[in-house]
DRENDREN-847951 format. One record per residue: residue in one letter; x, y, z of N, C-alpha, C in turn. Coordinates in steps of 0.05 Angstrom, whole numbers, padded with zeros to 5 digits, always signed. Layout:
! residues N
AXYZXYZXYZ ...
END
This chain:
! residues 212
X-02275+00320-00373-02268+00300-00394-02294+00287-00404 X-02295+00282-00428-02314+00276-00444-02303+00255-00463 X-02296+00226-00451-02292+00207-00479-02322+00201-00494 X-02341+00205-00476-02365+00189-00493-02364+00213-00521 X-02357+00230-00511-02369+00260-00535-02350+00247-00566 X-02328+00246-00553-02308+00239-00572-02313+00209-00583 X-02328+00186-00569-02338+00161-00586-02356+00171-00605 X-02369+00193-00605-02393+00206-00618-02382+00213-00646 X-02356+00225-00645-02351+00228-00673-02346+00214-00692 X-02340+00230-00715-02339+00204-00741-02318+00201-00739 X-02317+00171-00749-02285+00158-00753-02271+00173-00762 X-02266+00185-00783-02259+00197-00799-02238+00229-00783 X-02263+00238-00759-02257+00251-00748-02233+00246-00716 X-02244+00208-00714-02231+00204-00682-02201+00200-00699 X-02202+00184-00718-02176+00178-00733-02157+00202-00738 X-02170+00218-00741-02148+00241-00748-02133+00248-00718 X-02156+00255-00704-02148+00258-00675-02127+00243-00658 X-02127+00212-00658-02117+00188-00654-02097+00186-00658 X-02088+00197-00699-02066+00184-00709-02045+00202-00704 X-02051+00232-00707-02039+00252-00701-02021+00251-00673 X-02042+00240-00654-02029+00237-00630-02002+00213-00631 X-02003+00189-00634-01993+00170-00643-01965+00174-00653 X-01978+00192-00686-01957+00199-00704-01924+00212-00682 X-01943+00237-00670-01928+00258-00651-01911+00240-00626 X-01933+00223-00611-01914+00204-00586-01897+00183-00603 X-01900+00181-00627-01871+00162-00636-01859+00177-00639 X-01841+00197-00642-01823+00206-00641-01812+00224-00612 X-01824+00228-00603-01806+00243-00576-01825+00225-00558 X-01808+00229-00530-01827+00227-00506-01839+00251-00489 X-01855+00237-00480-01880+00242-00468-01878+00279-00459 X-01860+00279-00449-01854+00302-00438-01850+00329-00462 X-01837+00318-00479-01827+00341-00506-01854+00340-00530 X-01868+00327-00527-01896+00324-00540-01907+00348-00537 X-01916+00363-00562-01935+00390-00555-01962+00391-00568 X-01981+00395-00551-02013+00390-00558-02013+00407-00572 X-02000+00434-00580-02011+00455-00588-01998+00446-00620 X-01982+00437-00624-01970+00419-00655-02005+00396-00656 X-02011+00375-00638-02029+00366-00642-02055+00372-00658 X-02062+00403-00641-02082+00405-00641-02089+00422-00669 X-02064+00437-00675-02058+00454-00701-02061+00424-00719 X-02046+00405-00735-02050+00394-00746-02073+00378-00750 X-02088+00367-00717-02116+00364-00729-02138+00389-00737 X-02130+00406-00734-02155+00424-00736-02171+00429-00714 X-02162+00431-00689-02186+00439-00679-02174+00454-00644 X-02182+00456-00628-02175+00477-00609-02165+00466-00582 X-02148+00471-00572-02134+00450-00548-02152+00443-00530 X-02174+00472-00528-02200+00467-00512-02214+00446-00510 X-02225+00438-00540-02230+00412-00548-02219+00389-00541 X-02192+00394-00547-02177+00366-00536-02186+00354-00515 X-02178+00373-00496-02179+00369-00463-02207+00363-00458 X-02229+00376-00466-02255+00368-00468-02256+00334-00474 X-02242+00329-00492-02253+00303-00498-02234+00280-00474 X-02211+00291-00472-02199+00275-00456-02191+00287-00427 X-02194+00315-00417-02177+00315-00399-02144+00336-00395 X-02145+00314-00402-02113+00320-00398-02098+00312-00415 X-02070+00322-00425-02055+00312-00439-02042+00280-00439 X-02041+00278-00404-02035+00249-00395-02050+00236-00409 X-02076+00235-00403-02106+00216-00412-02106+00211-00437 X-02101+00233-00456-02101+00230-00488-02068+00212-00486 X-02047+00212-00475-02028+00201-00491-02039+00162-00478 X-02042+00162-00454-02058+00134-00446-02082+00131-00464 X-02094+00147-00484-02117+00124-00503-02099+00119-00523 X-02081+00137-00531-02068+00142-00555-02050+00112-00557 X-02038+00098-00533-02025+00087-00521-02044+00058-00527 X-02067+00061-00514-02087+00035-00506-02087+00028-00538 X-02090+00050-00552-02103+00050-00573-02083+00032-00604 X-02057+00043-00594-02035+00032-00601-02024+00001-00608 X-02032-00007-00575-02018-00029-00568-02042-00044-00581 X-02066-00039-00577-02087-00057-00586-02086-00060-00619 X-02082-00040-00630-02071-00046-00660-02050-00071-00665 X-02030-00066-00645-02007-00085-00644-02008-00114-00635 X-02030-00118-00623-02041-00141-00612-02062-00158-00624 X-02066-00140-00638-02103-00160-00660-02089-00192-00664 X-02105-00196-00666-02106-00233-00670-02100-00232-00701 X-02075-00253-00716-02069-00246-00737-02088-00273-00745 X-02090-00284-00771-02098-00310-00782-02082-00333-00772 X-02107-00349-00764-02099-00379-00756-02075-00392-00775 X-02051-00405-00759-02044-00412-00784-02046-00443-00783 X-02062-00451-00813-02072-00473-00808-02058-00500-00831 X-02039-00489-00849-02025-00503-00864-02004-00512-00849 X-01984-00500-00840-01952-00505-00827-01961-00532-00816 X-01942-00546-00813-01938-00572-00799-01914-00575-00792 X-01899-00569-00794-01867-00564-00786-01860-00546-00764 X-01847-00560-00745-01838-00530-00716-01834-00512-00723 X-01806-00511-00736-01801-00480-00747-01823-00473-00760 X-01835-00474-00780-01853-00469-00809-01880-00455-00782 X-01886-00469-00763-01914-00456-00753-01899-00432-00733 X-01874-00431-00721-01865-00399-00706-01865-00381-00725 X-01848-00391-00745-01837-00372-00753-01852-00359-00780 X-01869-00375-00788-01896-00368-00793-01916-00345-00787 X-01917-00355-00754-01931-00326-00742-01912-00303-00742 X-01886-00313-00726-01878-00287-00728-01876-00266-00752 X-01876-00279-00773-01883-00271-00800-01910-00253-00794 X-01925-00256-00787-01950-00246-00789-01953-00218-00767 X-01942-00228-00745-01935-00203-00725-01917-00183-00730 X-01891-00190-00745-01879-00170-00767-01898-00155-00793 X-01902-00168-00795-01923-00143-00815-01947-00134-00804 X-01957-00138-00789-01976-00125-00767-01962-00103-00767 X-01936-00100-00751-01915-00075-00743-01916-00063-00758 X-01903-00074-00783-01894-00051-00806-01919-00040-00822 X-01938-00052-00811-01967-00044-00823-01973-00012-00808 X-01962-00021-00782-01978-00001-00765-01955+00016-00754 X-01932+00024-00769-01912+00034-00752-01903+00058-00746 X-01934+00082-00743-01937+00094-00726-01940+00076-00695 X-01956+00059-00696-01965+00050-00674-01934+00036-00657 X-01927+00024-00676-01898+00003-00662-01878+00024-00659 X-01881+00047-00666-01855+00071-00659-01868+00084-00629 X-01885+00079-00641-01900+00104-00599-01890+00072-00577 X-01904+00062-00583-01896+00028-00564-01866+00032-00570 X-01846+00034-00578-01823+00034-00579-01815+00057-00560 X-01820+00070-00559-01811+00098-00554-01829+00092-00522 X-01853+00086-00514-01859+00086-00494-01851+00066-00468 X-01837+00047-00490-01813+00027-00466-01793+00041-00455 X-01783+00063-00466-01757+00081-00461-01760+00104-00449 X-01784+00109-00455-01787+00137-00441-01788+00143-00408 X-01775+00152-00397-01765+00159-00371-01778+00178-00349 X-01801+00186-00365-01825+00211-00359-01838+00195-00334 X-01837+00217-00311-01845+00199-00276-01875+00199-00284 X-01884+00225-00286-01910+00223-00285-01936+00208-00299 X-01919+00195-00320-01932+00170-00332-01920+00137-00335 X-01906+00136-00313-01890+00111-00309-01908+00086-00306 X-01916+00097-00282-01941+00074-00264-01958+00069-00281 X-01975+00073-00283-01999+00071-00308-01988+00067-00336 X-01971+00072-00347-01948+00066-00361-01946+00038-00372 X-01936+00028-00343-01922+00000-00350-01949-00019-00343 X-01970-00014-00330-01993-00029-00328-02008-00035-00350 X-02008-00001-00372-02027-00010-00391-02008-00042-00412 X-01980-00026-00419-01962-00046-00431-01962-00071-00427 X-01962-00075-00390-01961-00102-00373-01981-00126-00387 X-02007-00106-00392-02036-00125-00395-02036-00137-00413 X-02029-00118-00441-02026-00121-00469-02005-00153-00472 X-01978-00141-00456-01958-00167-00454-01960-00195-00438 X-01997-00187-00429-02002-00219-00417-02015-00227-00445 X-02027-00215-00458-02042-00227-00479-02022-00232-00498 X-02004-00225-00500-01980-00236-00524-01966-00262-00518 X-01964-00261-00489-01958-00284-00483-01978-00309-00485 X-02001-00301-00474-02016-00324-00484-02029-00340-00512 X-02023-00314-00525-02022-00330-00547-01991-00337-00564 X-01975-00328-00554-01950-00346-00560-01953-00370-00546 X-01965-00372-00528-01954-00397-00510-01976-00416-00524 X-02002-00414-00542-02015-00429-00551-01998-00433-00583 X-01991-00422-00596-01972-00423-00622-01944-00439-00615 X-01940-00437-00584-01914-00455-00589-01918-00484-00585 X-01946-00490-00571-01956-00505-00556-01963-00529-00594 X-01972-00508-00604-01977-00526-00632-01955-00530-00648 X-01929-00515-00649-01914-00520-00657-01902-00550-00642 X-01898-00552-00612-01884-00568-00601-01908-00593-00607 X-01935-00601-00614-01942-00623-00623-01933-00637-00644 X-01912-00620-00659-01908-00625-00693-01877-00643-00683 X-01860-00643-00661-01841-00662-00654-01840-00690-00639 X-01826-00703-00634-01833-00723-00622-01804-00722-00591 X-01817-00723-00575-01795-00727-00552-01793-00757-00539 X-01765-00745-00525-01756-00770-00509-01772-00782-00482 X-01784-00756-00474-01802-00764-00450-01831-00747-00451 X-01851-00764-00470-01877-00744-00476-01887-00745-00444 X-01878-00752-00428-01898-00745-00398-01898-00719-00393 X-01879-00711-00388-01863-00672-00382-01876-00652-00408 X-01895-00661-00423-01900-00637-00439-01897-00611-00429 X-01918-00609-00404-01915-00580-00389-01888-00562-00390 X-01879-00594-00371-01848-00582-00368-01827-00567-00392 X-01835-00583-00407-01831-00573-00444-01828-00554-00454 X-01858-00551-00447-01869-00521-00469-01863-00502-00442 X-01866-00513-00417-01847-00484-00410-01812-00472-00411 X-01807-00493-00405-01780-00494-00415-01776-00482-00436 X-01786-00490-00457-01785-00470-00486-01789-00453-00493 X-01817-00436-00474-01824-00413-00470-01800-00392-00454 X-01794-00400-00434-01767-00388-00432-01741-00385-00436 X-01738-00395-00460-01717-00400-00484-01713-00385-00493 X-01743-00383-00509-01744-00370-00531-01748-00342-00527 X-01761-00333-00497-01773-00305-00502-01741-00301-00485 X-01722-00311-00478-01694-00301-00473-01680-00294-00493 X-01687-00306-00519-01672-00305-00548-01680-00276-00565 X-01715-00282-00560-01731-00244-00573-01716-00228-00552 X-01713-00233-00526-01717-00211-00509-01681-00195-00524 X-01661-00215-00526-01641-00210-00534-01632-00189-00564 X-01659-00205-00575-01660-00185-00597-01668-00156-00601 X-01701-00156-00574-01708-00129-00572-01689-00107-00556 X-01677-00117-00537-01652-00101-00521-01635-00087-00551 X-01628-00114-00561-01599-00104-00580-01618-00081-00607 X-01644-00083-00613-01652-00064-00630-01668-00049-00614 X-01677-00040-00588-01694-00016-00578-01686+00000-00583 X-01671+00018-00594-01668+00042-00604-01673+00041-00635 X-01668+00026-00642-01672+00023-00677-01682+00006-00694 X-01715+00009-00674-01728-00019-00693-01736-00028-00716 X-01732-00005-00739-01731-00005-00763-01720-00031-00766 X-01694-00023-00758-01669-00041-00777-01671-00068-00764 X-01690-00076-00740-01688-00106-00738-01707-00118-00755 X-01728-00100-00764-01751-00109-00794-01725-00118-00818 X-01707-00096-00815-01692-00099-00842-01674-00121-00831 X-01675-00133-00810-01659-00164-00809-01666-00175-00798 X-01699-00177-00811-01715-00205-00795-01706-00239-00803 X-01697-00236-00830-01693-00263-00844-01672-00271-00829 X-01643-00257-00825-01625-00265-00817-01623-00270-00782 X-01646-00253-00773-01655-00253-00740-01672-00282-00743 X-01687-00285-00756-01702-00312-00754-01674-00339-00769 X-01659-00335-00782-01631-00359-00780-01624-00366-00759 X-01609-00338-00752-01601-00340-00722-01606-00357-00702 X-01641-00359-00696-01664-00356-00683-01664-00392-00678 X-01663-00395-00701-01665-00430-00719-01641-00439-00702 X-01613-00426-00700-01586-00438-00691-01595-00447-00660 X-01599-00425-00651-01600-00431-00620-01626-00448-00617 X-01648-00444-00628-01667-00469-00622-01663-00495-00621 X-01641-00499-00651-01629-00528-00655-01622-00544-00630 X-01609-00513-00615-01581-00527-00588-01598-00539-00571 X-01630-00527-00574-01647-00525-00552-01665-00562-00552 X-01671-00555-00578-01673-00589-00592-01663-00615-00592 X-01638-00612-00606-01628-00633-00607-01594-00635-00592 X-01591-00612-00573-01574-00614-00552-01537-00611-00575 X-01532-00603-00548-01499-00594-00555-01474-00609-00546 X-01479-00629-00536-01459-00651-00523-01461-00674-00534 X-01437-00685-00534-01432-00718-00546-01446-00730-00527 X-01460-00753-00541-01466-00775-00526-01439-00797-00502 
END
């Protein structure tokens, strides 16, 4: 294996290599993936491949690293919103079109939550794991600015607060990603009405569901 050989090439050239792969692991898993489709479409010889990576495993783990890090870039500060809703749902605005920007990339990450393949399980869910600490931390700083924009009944418990809310809310996405993992197109095509929704149950979470 040779990644340095393969940093060596031109963009132009790792990109083709990269996207191809990408293109191919969003649609099947891991197992029904064929290098020899890969390697035909980039142009160049399976020999090569494996030269630069190895193994087929190794190329679908950069292909993978390579993915999620697309999916993860830091989008623009958002520095107008002043409103709770207006600064979430704001970003999530911005992490939605990240996706649909990149959706080769958000179809392989889709497809690589589902995929059932043993021999890339372990390493699998670690590279995903890492990626999904850094999503969290920066959600947990975006909600953290959102929750300055309200005023509570007991400002001592902030902590208590923003965690509380953190596990609210990622019970409410998680609800949504279950009900669209097979078809994440169509939760792009009902983000507006996923983010209403989104608004209902926050309210309950806000300003509570019982008579005084």
């Amino acid at each position: 294996m040779s990644i340095e050989a393969f940093e060596k090439l031109t963009e132009e050239k790792k990109n083709r290599i990269i996207s191809m792969g990408i293109k191919e692991f969003s649609k099947k898993c891991y197992k029904d993936v064929s290098t020899d489709t890969i390697t035909k479409e980039c142009g160049i010889s399976k020999g090569i491949l494996f030269h630069y990576f190895g193994s087929k495993k190794e190329y679908y783990f950069y292909c993978l690293n390579y993915a999620l890090c697309k999916l993860t870039a830091k989008t623009e500060r958002i520095e107008d919103a002043e409103d709770f809703y207006d600064i979430l749902f704001s970003s999530m605005d911005k992490k939605l079109s990240l996706c649909m920007a990149c959706s080769d990339e958000m179809h392989m990450v889709n497809m690589a939550s589902r995929d059932a393949s043993i021999e890339i399980a372990e390493r699998k869910m670690e590279i995903i794991q890492k990626y999904m600490m850094q999503v969290r931390l920066e959600s947990g700083m975006t909600l953290k600015k959102a929750l300055q924009t309200l005023k509570f009944k007991d400002s001592e418990n902030m902590e208590k607060t923003l965690e509380g809310l953190s596990i609210y809310i990622n019970a409410i996405l998680n609800k949504y990603l279950l009900q669209y993992q097979e078809t994440p197109d169509v939760f792009f095509e009902n983000s507006d009405k996923i983010k209403a929704e989104m608004k209902i149950y926050l309210d309950f979470m806000l300003f509570g569901i019982c008579k005084e």
